[in-house]
C-alpha positions in Angstrom: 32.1 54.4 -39.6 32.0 58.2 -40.4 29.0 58.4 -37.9 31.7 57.0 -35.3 34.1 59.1 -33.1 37.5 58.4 -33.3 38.4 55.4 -32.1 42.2 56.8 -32.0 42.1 56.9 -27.8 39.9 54.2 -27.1 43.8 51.8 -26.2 43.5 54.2 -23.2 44.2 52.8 -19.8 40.7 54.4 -18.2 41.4 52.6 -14.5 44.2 54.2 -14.4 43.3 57.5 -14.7 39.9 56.8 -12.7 42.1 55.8 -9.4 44.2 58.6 -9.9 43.1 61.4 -8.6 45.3 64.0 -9.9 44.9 62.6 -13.4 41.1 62.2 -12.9 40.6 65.8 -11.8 43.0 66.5 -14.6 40.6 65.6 -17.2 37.4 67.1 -15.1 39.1 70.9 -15.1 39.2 70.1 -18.7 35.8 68.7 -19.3 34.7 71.5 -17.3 36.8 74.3 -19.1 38.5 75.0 -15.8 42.1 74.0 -17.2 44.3 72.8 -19.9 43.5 69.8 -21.7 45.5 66.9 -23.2 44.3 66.1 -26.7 42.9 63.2 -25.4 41.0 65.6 -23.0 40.2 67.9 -25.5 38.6 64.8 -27.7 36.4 63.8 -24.3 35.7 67.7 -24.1 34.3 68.0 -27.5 32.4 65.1 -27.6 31.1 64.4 -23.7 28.6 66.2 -23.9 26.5 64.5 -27.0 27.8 61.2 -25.9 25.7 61.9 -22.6 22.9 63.1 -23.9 22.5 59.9 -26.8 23.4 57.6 -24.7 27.0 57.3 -26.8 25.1 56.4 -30.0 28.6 57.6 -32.0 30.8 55.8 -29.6 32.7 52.8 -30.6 32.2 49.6 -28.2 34.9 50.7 -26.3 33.9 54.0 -25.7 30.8 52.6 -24.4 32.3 50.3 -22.7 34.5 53.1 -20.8 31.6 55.5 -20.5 30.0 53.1 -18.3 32.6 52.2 -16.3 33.7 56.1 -15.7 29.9 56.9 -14.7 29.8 53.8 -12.5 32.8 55.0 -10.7 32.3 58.3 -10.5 28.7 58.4 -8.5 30.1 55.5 -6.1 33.4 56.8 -5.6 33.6 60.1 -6.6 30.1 61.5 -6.5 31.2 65.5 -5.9 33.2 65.0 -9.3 30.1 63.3 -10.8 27.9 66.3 -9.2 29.9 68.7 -10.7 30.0 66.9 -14.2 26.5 66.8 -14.3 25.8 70.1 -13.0 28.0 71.4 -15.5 26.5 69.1 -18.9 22.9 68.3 -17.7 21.7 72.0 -15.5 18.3 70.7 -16.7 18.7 67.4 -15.8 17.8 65.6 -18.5 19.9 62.6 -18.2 21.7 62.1 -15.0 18.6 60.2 -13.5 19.0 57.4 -16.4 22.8 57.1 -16.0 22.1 56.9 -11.9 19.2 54.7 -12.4 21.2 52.4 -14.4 24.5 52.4 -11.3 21.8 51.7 -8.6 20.5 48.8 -10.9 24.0 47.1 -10.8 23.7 47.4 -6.8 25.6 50.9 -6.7 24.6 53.0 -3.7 24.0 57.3 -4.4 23.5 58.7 -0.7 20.7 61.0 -1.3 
């Protein structure tokens, strides 16, 4: 499992911190090296960006599990946050078309 990342936050209540806002933008200034991070920010921080562009291929099921869910919720309920993220990890936009591919496939709308 040495090919794995930790599975040490995976427990994590992700909802919760999706519907929060404060704690959601939290973790974006993090992600987005705009603030201080949490050490379970700092793990998302260090490993967000290859998890997006593998399509999580180190990420335990749970991971993958909440990696879908976070992107899901981000482009139908918070797309700015989502346009930021991506602007941020993908500027050559190499991925966000799969992951919003994938939402609009499950029925979720992106207004253009």
């Amino acid at each position: 499992a040495d090919d794995k990342y930790t599975d040490k936050y995976d427990k994590i209540n992700l909802q919760e911190i999706l519907e929060n806002k404060r704690l959601l933008e939290s973790y974006m200034d993090c992600v987005l090296g705009k603030g201080k991070c949490t050490p379970e920010g700092k793990e998302l921080k260090d490993h967000l960006q290859e998890a997006l562009e593998t399509g999580c291929e180190k990420c335990t099921e749970a991971q993958e599990k909440g990696a879908e869910t976070s992107i899901d919720y981000l482009i139908k309920n918070e797309l700015e946050i989502w346009k930021e993220l991506t602007a941020h990890s993908d500027p050559d936009d190499k991925w966000r078309k799969k992951y919003e591919d994938r939402a609009k496939a499950k029925g979720i709308v992106i207004p253009e």
